[in-house]
C-alpha positions in Angstrom: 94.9 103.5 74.5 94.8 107.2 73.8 91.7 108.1 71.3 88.1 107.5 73.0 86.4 105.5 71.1 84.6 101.9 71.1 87.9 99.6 71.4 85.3 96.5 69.8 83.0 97.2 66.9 79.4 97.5 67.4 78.7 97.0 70.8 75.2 98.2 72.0 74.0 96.3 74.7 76.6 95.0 77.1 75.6 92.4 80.5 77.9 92.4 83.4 77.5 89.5 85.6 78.4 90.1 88.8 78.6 87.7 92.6 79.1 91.0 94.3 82.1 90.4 95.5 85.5 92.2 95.6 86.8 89.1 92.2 84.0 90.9 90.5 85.8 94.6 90.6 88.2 94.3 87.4 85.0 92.7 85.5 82.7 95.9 87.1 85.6 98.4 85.8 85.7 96.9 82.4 81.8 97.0 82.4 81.5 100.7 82.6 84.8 101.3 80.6 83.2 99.7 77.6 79.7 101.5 77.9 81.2 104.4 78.3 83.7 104.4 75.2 80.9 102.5 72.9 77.9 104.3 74.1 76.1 101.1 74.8 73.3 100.5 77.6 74.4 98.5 80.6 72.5 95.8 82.0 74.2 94.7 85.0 72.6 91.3 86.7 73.0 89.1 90.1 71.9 85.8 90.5 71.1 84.1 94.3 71.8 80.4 93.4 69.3 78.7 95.6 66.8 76.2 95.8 62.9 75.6 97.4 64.0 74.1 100.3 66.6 76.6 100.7 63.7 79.8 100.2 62.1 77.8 103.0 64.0 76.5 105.8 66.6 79.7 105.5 63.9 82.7 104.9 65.7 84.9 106.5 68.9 84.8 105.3 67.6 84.5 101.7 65.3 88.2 102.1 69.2 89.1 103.8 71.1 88.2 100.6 68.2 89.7 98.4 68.6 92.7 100.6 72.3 93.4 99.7 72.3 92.5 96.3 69.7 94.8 95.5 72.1 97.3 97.1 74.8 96.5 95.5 73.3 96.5 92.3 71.6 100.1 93.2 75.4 101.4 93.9 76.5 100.2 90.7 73.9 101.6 88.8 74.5 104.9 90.6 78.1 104.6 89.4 76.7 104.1 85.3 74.5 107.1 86.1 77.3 109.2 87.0 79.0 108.3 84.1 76.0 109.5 81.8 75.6 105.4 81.1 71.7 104.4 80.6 72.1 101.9 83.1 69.4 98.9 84.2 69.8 96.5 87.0 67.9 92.8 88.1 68.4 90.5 90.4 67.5 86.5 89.8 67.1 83.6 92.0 68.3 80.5 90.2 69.0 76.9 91.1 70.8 77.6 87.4 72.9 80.8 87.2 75.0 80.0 84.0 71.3 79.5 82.3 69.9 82.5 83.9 72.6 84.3 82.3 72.5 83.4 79.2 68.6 83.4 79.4 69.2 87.3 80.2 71.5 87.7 77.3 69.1 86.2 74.6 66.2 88.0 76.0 68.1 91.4 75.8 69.9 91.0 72.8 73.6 91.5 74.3 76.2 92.3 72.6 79.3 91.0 74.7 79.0 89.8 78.4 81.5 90.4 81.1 82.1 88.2 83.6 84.7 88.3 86.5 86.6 85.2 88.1 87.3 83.5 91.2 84.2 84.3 92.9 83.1 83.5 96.1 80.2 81.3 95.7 77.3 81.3 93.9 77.2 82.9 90.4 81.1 82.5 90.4 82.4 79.5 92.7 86.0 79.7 93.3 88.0 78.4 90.5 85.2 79.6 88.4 83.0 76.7 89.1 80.8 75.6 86.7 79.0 78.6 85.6 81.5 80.6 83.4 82.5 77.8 81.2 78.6 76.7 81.0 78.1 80.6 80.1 81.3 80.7 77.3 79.4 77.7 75.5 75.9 79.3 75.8 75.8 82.7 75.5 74.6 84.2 71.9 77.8 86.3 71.5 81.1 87.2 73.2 81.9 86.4 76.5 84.7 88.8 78.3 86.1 87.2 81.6 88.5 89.6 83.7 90.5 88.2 86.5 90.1 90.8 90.1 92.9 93.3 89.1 93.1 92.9 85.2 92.7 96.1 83.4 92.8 96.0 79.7 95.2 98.8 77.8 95.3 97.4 74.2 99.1 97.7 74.5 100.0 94.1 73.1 96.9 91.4 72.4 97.7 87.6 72.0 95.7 85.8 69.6 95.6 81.7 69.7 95.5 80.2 66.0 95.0 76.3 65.3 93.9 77.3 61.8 90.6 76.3 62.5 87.0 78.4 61.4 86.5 79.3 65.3 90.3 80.6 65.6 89.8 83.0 62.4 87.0 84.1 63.9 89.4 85.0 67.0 92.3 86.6 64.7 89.8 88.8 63.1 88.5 90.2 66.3 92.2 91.0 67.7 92.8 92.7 64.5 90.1 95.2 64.4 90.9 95.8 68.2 94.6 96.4 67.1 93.3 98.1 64.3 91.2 100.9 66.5 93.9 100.9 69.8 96.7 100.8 68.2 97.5 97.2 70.0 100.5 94.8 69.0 99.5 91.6 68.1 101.3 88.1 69.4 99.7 85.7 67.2 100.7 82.0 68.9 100.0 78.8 67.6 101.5 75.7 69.7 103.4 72.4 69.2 103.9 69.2 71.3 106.9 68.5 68.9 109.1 69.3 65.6 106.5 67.7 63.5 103.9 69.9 64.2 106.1 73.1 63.8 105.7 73.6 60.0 101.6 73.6 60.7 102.2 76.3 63.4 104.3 78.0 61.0 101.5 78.1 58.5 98.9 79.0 60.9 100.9 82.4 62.4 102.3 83.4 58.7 98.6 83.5 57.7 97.7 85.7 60.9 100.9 88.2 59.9 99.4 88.1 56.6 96.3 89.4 57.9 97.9 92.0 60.1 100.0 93.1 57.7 97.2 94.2 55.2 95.2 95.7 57.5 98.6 97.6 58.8 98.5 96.2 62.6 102.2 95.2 63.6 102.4 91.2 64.7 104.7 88.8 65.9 104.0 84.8 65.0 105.1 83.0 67.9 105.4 79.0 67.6 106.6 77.9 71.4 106.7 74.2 72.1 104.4 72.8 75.1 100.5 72.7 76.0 98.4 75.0 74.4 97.4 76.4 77.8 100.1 76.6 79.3 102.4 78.3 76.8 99.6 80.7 76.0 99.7 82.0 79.8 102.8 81.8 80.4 103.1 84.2 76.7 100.6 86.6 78.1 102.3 87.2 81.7 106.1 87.4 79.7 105.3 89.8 77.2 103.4 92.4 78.7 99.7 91.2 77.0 96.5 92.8 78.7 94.2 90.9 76.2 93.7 87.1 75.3 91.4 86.5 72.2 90.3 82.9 71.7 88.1 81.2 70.0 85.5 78.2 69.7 83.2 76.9 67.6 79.6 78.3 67.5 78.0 74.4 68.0 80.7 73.4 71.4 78.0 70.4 72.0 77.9 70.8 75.4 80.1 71.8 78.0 81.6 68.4 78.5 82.9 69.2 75.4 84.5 72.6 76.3 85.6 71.1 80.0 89.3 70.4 80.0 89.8 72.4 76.5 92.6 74.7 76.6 90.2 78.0 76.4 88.7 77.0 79.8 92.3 76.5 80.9 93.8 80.2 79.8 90.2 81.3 81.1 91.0 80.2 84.4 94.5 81.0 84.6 95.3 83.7 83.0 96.2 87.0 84.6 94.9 89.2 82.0 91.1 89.2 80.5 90.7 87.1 78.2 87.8 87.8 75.4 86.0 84.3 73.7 84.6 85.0 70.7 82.5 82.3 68.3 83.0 80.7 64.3 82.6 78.0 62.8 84.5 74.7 63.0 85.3 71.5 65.1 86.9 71.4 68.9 90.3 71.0 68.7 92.8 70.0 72.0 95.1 72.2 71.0 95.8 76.0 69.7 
């Protein structure tokens, strides 16, 4: 992306979410990149998943933990500051880190969160656990995820279309992004068979339509497999450093949202992938 500006419209308070380890990096990177291009303020939060009896019979390793994460958190906000981003920190204990986080984002007003993946334990259990799909259902606005080593370049975005309210909502966000950086956009909408291709059809034309008036180059893309799948295997083919999916603003409740194909590219996908919210009904496939 060449110009500096704010890759995603209005964007003032951003929440990075962090476990402190080394999977948290490309999340930590994309954190300060955003701040820095939109100008927002960075709130950057841990969370110690624990419990009483936990506080109690291991005191010392707890005050250890809180020890280095309030260190950790100090290092990052020393990074922000060099950057000239207004930066603030906090660390929470919580026997329920997805609520905490959400709990922070409602109470600050965020904008986007960013989360990273494959964490060690804790806020991020390895193979994401339950706390960043319990987040992506929760949180009041957009929820970026970023694998360790992903780094976003606007180059080419793929977009996920069912034709559904939520999946607008996700073609309108990758089209202002493309619109600002420039992007190309792969606009993908899947079929388990031939019957299902003149839907897909329908649903991609309408994104090109889109693109086309706001004068963002896109290629529909109708591959035949599960949603999931086809969508990751897309993104690592073609060179995208951006997924944009979408679900609906009411996901009832996780169970809901377990299993879908979002938490599937989510946690598979080598590049970040951005979830953003509209209206409409789960669907199983994109």
């Amino acid at each position: 992306m060449g110009a500096q500006f704010c890759p995603v419209g209005r964007l003032e308070k951003l929440l990075f979410a962090t476990d402190r380890s080394e999977y948290s990096e490309g999340a930590l990177q994309e954190a300060l990149n955003f701040a820095g291009l939109c100008s927002s303020r960075l709130h950057v939060m841990s969370v110690i998943e624990t419990n009483p009896e936990y506080e109690t019979t291991g005191a010392n390793y707890f005050e250890k933990e809180e020890a280095e994460a309030l260190k950790y958190l100090g290092s990052i906000k020393d990074k922000a500051t060099q950057k000239g981003i207004v930066c603030e920190t906090v660390l929470h204990s919580s026997i329920n880190p997805s609520a905490t986080i959400v709990d922070e984002a409602i109470d600050k007003n965020i904008d986007m969160i960013i989360l990273g993946r494959h964490g060690r334990k804790g806020l991020l259990k390895a193979l994401m656990g339950e706390v960043v799909p319990k987040v992506i259902v929760n949180a009041p606005c957009k929820v970026l995820v970023v694998p360790k080593a992903a780094r976003i370049e606007y180059r080419n975005i793929l977009v996920a279309t069912d034709g559904s309210g939520h999946s607008v909502a996700a073609v309108e966000e990758a089209i202002n992004i493309a619109k600002r950086c420039g992007s190309k956009i792969l606009a993908l909408s899947s079929i388990r068979s031939n019957d299902e291709l003149e839907k897909a059809k329908k649903n991609v034309n309408a994104v090109l339509d889109m693109a086309k008036k706001e004068g963002v180059e896109a290629e529909g893309l109708t591959p035949t497999g599960r949603s999931h799948d086809v969508i990751v295997e897309t993104a690592g083919g073609r060179g995208v450093d951006l997924i944009i999916m979408g679900i609906p603003v009411k996901t009832a409740i996780s169970k809901i949202f377990s299993g879908s194909a979002t938490e599937k590219v989510v946690g598979n996908a080598g590049c970040s992938v951005l979830v953003v919210k509209g209206e409409g009904s789960v669907s199983a496939t994109v």
